[in-house]
N, C-alpha and C positions, 0 to 999 in steps of 0.2 A: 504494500500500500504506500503509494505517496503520501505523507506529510502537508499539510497548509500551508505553515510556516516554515520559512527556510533553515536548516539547523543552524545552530550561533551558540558561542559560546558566552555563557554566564557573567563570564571574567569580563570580557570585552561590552557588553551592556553595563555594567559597575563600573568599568573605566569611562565609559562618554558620557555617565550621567556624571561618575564626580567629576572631568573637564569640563561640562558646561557647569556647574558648581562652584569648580573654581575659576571658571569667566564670567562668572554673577560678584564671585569674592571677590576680584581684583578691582573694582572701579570703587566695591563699599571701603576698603582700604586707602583709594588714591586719594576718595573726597574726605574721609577721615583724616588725612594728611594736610591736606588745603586747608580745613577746616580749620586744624591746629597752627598750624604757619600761620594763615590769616589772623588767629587771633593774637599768636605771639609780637607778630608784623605791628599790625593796626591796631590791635585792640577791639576787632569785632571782626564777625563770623557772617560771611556769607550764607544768606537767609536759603539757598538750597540745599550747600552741601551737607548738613547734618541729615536733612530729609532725606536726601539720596543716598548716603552712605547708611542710613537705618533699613530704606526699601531693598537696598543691593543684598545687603545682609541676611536679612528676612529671607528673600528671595531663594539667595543661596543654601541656606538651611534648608529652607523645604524643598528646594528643587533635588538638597544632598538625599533626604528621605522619600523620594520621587513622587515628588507633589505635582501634579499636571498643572494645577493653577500656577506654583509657584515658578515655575518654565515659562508659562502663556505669560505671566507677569514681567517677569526677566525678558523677557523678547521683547515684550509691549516699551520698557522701560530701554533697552539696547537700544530699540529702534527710534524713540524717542531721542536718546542724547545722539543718534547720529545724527537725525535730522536735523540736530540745533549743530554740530559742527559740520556738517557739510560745506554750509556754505562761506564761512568764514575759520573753519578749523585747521589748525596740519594736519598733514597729510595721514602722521603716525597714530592720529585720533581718531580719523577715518579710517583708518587698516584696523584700528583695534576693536571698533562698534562692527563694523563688518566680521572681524571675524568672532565675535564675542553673539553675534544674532546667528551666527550660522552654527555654530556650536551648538545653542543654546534648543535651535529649533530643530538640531537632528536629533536630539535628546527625546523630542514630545512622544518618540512612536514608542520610545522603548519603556515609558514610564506607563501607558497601555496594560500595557502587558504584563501578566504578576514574571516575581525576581523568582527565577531559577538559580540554585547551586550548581555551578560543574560537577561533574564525575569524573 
């Protein structure tokens, strides 16, 4: 009998779900950083970056315990700050919301699907 589904292995769905995981972690980290700079800087905090560095967080957490919201989220939010540096970002901010949305949204099929162990 053929199969439905194509065989894959276990290991390999637990690796792309925690990479988009930690492509969710890495921007709540970066704004966490600005965040701190900023205040040490000037003395006040940019009125997003705590927000975004809490929603990244969030995000990553539940996308780590394979939350389909928290993936749809993470994307929504990805695709979000690409759009606001497209048009006046570098370049390296633009590589990194592109590839932080394409990660994030090859992750959605496998969080579908219950988590199998290898044999």
């Amino acid at each position: 009998m053929i199969p439905n589904d194509p065989p894959y292995d276990a290991h390999v769905d637990q690796l792309r779900v925690a990479i988009a995981s930690l492509a969710l972690v890495v921007p709540s980290v970066v704004f966490a950083f600005n965040a701190y700079i900023s205040y040490r800087e000037r003395g006040i905090v940019e009125p997003y970056d705590i927000p975004a560095a809490i929603a990244f967080l969030v995000a990553a957490i539940l996308a780590w315990r394979r939350s389909l919201a928290a993936l749809v989220g993470g994307a929504v939010l990805c695709a979000i700050y690409l759009a606001s540096v497209v048009a006046s970002g570098p370049a390296v901010f633009i590589a990194y919301w592109i590839v932080a949305l394409v990660l994030t949204v090859q992750a959605l099929p496998l969080v579908r699907r219950p988590p199998v162990s290898s044999t």
